[in-house]
N, C-alpha and C positions, 0 to 999 in steps of 0.2 A: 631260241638260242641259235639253231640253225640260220633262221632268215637274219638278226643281225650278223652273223660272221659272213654271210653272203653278202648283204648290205655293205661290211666294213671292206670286203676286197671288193667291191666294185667302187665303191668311193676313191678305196688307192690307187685302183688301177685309171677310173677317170681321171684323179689329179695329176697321176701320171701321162696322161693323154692330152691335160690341158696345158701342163708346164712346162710340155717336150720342147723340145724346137725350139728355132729363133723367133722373135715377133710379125706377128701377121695382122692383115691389116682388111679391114671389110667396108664394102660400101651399102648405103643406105637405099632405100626405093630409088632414090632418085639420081643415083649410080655414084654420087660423092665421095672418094675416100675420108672417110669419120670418123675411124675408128683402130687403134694398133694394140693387138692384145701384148701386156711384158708378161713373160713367162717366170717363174718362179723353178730353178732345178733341185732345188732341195726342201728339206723341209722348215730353213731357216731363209728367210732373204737377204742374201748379202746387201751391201751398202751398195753395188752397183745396181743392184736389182732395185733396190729402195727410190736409188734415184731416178731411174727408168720407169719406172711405176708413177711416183711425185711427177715426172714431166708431163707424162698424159691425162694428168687430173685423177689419179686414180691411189688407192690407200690399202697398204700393205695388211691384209686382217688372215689371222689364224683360223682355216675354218676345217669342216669336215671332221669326221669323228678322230680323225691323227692329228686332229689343228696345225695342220702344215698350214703357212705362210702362202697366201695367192695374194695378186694384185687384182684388188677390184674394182673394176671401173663404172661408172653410169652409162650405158648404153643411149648414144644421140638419139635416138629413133624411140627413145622409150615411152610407152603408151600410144604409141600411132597404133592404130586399129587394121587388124590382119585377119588373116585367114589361114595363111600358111605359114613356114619359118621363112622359107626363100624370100618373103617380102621384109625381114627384118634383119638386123648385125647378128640379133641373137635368135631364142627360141619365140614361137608365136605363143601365148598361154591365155587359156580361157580366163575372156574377161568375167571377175566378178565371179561370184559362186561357183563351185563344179557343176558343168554341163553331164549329162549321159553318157558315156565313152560309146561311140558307134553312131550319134546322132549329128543332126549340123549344129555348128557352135561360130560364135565372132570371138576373135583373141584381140589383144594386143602385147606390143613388144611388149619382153621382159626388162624390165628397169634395169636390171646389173649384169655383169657376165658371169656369176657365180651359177657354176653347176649342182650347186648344194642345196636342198631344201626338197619342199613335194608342191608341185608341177604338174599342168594337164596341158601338154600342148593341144593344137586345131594344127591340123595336117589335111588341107586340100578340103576347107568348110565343116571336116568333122572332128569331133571333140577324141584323145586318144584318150587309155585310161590312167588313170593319175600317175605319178613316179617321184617315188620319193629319193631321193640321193643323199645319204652322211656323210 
């Protein structure tokens, strides 16, 4: 009971940390601009937000255990083969099965910008230990 009420305030508090702000914009390995997160401020997405999501190819989904409204997008870079996050828009994640956490691991980018699900990034060739987000 404890770990989901933990689980559920860090979800709100990430969505909170993903939807702050104006839209921000990331480049890839190869220093491109590729990429502009739209933020979502509430738990509903207005139609301006709707349509600023729609322009960058990306679709409005209800997620996380409060299914607040995020825009999510395909990340360009997705499945390039990494080793850390800095080489990617988003997180690095161990390719393929879960590696050892503490041990060297290869990632590749993560497909979408959603912060939600369970994840084992590669941080600097080594596998961290898994992390789940609702």
């Amino acid at each position: 009971m404890t770990k989901k009420l933990i689980a559920g305030l860090a979800a709100a508090l990430l969505t909170g940390c993903v939807s702050a702000g104006g839209p921000s914009t990331g480049t890839g390995p190869n220093g491109a601009a590729s990429y502009r997160h739209v933020p979502v401020a509430g738990p509903q997405a207005t139609g301006e937000e709707r349509a600023a999501c729609a322009a960058v190819g990306g679709e409005i989904r209800p997620v996380g255990l409060l299914g607040w409204d995020n825009c999510i997008q395909r990340l360009p870079d997705a499945g390039t083969p990494c080793t850390d996050s800095d080489q990617c828009l988003g997180r690095c994640l161990v390719a393929g099965a879960g590696a050892e956490s503490g041990q060297p691991a290869t990632g590749r980018c993560e497909p979408t910008d959603s912060p939600f699900g369970c994840n084992q990034q590669v941080i600097g060739g080594i596998a961290d230990a898994e992390l789940c987000v609702d």
